[in-house]
C-alpha positions as CSV (number, residue, x, y, z in Angstrom):
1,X,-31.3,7.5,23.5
2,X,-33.0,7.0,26.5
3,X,-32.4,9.3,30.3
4,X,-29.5,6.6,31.6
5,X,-27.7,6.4,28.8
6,X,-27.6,10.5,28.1
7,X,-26.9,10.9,32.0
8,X,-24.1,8.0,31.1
9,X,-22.3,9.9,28.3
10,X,-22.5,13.2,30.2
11,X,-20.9,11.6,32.8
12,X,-17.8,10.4,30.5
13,X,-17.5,14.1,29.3
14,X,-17.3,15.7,32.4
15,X,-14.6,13.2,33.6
16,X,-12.9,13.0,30.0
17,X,-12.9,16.9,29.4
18,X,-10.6,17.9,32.6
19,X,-8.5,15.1,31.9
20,X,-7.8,16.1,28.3
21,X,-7.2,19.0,29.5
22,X,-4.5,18.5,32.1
23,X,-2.8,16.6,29.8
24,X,-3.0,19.0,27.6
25,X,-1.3,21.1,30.1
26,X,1.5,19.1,30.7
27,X,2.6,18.2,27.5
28,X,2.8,21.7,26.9
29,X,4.5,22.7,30.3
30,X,7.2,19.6,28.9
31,X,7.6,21.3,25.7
32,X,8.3,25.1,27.1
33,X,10.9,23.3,29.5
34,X,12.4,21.7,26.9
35,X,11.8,24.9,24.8
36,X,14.0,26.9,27.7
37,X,16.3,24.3,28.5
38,X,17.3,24.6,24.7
39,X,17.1,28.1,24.7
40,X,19.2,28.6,27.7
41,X,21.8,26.3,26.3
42,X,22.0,28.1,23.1
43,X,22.6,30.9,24.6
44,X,25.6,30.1,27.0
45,X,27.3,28.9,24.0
46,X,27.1,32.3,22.5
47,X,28.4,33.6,26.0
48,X,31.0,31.3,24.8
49,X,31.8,31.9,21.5
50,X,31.9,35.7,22.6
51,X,34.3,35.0,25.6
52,X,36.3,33.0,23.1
53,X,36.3,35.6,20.3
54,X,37.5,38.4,23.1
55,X,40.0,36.4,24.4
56,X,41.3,34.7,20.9
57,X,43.3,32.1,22.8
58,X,46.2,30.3,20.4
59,X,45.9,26.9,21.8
60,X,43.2,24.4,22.7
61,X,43.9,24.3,26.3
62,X,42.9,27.5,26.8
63,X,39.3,27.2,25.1
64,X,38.8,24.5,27.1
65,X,39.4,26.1,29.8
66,X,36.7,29.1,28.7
67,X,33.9,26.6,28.2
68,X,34.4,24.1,31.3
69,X,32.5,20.9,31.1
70,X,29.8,23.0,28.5
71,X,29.3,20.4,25.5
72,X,32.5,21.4,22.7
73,X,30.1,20.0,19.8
74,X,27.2,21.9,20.5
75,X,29.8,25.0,20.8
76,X,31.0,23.6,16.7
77,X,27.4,23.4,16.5
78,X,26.5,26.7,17.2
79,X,29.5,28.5,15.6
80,X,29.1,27.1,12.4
81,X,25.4,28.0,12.4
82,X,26.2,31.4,12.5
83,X,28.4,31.4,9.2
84,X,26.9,28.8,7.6
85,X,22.9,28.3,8.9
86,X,21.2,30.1,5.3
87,X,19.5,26.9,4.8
88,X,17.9,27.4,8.6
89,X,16.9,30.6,8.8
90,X,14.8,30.5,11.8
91,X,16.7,29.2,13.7
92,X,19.7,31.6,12.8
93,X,17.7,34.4,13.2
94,X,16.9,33.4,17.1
95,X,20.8,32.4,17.6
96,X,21.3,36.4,16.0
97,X,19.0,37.7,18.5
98,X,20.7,36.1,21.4
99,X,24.2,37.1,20.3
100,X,22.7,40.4,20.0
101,X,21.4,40.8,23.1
102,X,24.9,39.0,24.8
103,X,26.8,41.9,22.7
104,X,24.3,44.8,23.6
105,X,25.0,43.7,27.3
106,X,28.6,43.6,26.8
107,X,29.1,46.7,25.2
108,X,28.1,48.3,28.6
109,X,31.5,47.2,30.3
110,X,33.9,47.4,28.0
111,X,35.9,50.4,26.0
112,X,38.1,50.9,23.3
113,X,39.8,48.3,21.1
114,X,37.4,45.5,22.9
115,X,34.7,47.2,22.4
116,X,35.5,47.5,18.6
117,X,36.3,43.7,18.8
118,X,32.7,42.3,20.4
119,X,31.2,44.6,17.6
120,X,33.3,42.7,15.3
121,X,31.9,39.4,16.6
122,X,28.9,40.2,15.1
123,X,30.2,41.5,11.6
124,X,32.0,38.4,11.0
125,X,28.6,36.1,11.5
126,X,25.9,36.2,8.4
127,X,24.2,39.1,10.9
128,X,24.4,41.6,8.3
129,X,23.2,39.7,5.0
130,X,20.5,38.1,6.9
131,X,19.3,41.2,8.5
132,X,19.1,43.1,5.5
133,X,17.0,40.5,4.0
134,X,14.6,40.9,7.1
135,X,13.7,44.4,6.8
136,X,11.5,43.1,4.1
137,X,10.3,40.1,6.0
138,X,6.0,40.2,6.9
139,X,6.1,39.9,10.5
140,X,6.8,43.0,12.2
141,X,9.1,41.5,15.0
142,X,11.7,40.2,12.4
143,X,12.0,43.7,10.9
144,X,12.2,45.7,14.2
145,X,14.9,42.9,15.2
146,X,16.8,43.3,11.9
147,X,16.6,46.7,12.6
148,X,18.2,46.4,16.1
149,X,20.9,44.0,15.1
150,X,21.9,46.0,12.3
151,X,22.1,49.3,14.3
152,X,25.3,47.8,15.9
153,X,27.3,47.0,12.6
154,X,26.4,50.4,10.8
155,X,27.7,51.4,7.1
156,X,26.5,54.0,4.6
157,X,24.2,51.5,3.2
158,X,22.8,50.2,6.4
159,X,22.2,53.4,7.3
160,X,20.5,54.2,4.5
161,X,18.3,50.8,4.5
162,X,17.7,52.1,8.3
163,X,16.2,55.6,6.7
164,X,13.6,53.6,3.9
165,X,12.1,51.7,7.3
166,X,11.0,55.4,8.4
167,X,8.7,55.0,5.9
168,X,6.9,51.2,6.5
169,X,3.2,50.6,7.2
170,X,3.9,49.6,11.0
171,X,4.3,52.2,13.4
172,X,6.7,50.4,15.4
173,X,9.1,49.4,12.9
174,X,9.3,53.0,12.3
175,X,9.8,54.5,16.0
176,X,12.8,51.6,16.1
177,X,13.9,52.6,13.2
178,X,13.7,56.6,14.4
179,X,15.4,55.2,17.7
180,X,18.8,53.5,16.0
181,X,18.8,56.3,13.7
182,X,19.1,59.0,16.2
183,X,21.7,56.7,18.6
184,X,24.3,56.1,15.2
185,X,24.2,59.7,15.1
186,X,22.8,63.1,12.9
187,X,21.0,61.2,10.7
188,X,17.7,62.4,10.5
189,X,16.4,66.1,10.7
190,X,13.4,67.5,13.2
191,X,11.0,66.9,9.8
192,X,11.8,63.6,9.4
193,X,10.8,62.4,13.0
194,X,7.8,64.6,12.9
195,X,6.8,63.8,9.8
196,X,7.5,60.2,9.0
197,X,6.6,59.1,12.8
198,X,3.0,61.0,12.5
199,X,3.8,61.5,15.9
200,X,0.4,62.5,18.1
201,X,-1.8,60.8,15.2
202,X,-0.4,57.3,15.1
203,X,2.7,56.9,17.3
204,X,2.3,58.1,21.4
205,X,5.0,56.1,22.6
206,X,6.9,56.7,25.5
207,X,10.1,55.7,23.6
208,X,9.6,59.4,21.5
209,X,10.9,61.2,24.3
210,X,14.3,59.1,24.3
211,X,14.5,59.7,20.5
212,X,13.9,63.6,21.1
213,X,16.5,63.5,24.2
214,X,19.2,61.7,21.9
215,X,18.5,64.1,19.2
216,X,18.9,67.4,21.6
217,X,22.1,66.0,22.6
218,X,23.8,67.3,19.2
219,X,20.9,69.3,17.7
220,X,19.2,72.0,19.8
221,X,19.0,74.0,17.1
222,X,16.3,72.0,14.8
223,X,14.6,72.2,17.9
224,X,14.4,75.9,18.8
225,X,13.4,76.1,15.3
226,X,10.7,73.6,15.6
227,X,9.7,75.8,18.5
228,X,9.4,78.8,16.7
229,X,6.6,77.7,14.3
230,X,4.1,76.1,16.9
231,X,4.0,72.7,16.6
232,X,1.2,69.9,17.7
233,X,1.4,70.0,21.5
234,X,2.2,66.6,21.8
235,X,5.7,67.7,19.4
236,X,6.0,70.9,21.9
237,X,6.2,69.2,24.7
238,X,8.5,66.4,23.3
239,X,10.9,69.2,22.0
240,X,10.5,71.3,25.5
241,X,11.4,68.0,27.5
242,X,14.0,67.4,25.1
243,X,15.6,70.9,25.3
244,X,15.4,70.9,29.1
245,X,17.3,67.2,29.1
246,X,20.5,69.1,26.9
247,X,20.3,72.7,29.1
248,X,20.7,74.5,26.7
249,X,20.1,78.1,28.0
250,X,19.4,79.3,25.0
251,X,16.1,77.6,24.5
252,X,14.5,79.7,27.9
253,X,13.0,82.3,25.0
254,X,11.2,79.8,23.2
255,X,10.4,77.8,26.0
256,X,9.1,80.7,27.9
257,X,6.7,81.3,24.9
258,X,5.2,77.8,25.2
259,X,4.6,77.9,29.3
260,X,1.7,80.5,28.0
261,X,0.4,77.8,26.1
262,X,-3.2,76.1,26.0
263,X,-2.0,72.8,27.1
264,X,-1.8,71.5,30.5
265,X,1.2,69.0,29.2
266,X,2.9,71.7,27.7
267,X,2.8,74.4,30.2
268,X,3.7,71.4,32.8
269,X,6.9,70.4,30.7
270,X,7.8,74.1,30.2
271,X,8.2,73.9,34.2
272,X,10.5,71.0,34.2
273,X,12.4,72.0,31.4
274,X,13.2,75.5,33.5
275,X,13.9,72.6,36.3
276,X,16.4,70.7,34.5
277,X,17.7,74.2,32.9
278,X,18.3,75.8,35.8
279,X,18.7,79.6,34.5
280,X,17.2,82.5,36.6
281,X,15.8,83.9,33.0
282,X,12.7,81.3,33.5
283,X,11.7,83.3,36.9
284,X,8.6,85.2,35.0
285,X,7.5,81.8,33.8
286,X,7.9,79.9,36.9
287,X,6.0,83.2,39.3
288,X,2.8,82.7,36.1
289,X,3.3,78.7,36.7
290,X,2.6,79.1,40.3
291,X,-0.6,81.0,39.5
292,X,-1.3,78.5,36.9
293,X,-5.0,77.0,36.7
294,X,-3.6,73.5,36.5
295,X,-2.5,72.2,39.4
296,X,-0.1,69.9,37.9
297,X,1.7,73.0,36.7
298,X,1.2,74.5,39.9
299,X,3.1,71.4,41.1
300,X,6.1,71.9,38.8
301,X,6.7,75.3,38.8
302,X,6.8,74.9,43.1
303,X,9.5,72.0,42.0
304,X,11.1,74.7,39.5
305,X,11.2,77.7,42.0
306,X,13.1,75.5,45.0
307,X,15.3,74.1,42.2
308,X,16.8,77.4,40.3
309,X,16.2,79.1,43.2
310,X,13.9,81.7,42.7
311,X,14.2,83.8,46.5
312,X,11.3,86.6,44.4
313,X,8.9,83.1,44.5
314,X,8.8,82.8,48.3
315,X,5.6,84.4,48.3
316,X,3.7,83.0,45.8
317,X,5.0,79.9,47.3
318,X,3.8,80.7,50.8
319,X,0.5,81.2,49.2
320,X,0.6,77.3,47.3
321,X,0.9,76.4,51.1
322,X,-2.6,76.8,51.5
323,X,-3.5,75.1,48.1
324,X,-6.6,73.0,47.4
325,X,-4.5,70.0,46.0
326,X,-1.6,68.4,47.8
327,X,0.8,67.6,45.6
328,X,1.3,71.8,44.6
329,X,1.6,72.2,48.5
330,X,3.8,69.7,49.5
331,X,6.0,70.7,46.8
332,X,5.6,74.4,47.6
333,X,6.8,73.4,50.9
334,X,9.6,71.7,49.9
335,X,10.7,75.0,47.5
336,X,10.6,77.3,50.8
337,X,13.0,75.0,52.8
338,X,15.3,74.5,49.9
339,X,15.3,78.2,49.1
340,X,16.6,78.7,52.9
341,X,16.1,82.5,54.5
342,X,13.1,83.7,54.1
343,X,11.5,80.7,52.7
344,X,12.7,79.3,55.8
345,X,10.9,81.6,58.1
346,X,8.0,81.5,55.5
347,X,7.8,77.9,56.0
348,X,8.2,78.5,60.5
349,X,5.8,80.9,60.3
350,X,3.0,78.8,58.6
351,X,3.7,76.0,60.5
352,X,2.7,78.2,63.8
353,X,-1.1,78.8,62.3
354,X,-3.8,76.0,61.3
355,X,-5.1,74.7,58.3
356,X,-3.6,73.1,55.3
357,X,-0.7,75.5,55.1
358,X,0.3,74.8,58.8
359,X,0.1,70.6,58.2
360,X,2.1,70.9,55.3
361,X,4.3,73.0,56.6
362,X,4.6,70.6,60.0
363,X,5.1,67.8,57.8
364,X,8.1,68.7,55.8
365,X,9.9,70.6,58.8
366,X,9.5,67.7,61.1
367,X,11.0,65.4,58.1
368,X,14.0,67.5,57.9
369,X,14.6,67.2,62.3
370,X,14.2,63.1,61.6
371,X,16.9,63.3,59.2
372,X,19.1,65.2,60.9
């Protein structure tokens, strides 16, 4: 091939390649919108359906009236692809998803016998043989939508199908499984969400501390328990966060315990708990946070003494004042002028010297004149 004719053909590629390229782009960019359009109109027929379904209207006139000018035979459509779409699975599942997620949305305005009703909506499609039949299937997002769907139709043996998930290969499929579980109720025990989540080893998620808070809501006790026989830190501080989100007073014991612990995280989450607690019992805690090494804990227990209050902290306060990091001394200073009296004239009095103590102490007084 001689010089021209490779110069030629190079030529033709770096034309031809962009072009490919951008159409490439645009076909695809036509197939999302088409992809959405579809989507969207799926899903204001299940809008439908649902309003439909609330409102059971006895004649025609009235349905009409629900839907507007929206397409009646894509609403047939739809509706009979709920009961009768086995033979289209895929698409069934996505139309499951969507009445889901219009249901889940729902729920959140409605009470009593509608409530019970829009639940209903869901029982009466193939939701719950399909769903079952998903908790098997190989990708992970079908099962952890199976298990979501199914959470909101619950029987003795969904619930138990629910309880096998805790033990599949995918750590996600298990923390959604742990998450319904704990929301339909006493289902699971402190040992099965420590031990089938292998919480700290595989699973970190954030979503642990909503299944520990859910779980504290009717079962403090597991807790305390849990506690008592120093756990991983990770499951301390879960359980201390979880305990501080139900106040339950009588956790300050074991909690107090654990604000000694080796664990920045843990020691700092012992301090929030006392926070969210509230009971002057956590004052030795709080006074040893404020001297704590960490200044995250620092931080907290400044937070914790303003919030109780603890009047017997102004001092150690008034020392956090002058602290290396800001955060502890900021929130120091916001403790002495929530505690009022003499954290008041502790705060006055530093702001009349110089240094870190007196800046911070400028700072938060003159914020409290501006907002007066």
């Amino acid at each position: 091939m001689t010089l021209l004719a490779t110069i030629w053909w190079i030529s033709v590629t770096l034309v031809t390649v962009p072009l490919v390229t951008l159409a490439g782009l645009i076909v695809r960019r036509h197939y999302q919108g088409r992809v959405e359009r579809r989507l969207q109109e799926r899903k204001k027929a299940l809008m439908l359906l649902a309003m439909i379904y609330l409102e059971a209207p006895v004649d025609d006139r009235r349905i009409k009236e629900i839907c507007g000018n929206f397409d009646l035979n894509v609403l047939h459509k739809v509706a009979a692809g709920l009961v009768e779409g086995r033979r289209r699975k895929p698409q069934l599942r996505r139309d499951l998803r969507l009445l889901r997620d219009i249901v889940q949305d729902l729920l959140g305005s409605v009470r009593g016998g509608t409530r019970e009703r829009l639940v209903d909506l869901l029982r009466t499609t193939a939701a719950r043989e399909i769903c079952l039949a998903d908790l098997r299937h190989r990708r992970v997002e079908t099962r952890i939508n199976a298990i979501e769907t199914l959470a909101l139709v619950p029987d003795p043996e969904i619930i138990e199908a629910l309880r096998r998930m805790l033990d599949d290969r995918e750590p996600d499929v298990r923390l959604a499984a742990a998450r319904n579980l704990v929301s339909l109720g006493p289902n699971l025990t402190v040992d099965d969400l420590v031990g089938k989540l292998d919480i700290g080893a595989t699973i970190r998620s954030r979503m642990l501390r909503e299944i520990f808070r859910i779980f504290a809501s009717y079962n403090t006790g597991e807790l305390i328990r849990l506690l008592e026989n120093d756990p991983p830190d990770l499951v301390t501080a879960l359980s201390i966060y979880a305990l501080g989100t139900a106040q339950d007073y009588s956790a300050v014991a074991v909690i107090t315990r654990h604000a000694r612990s080796a664990s920045i995280d843990v020691r700092a989450e012992a301090m929030r708990a006392f926070a969210a607690i509230g009971h002057p019992d956590a004052e030795p805690a709080v006074l040893q946070g404020l001297r704590d090494d960490a200044w995250e804990v620092r931080t907290e227990a400044a937070i914790c003494a303003g919030r109780i209050p603890l009047p017997r902290a102004v001092h150690l306060l008034r020392e956090r004042l002058d602290d290396i990091e800001w955060w502890p001394r900021f929130r120091a200073a916001e403790a002495l002028r929530t505690i009022g009296g003499e954290g008041r004239t502790a705060l006055e009095t530093a702001r009349m010297g110089v240094g870190r103590s007196a800046s911070i102490a400028d700072m938060i007084l003159a914020e409290e004149s501006a907002a007066a």
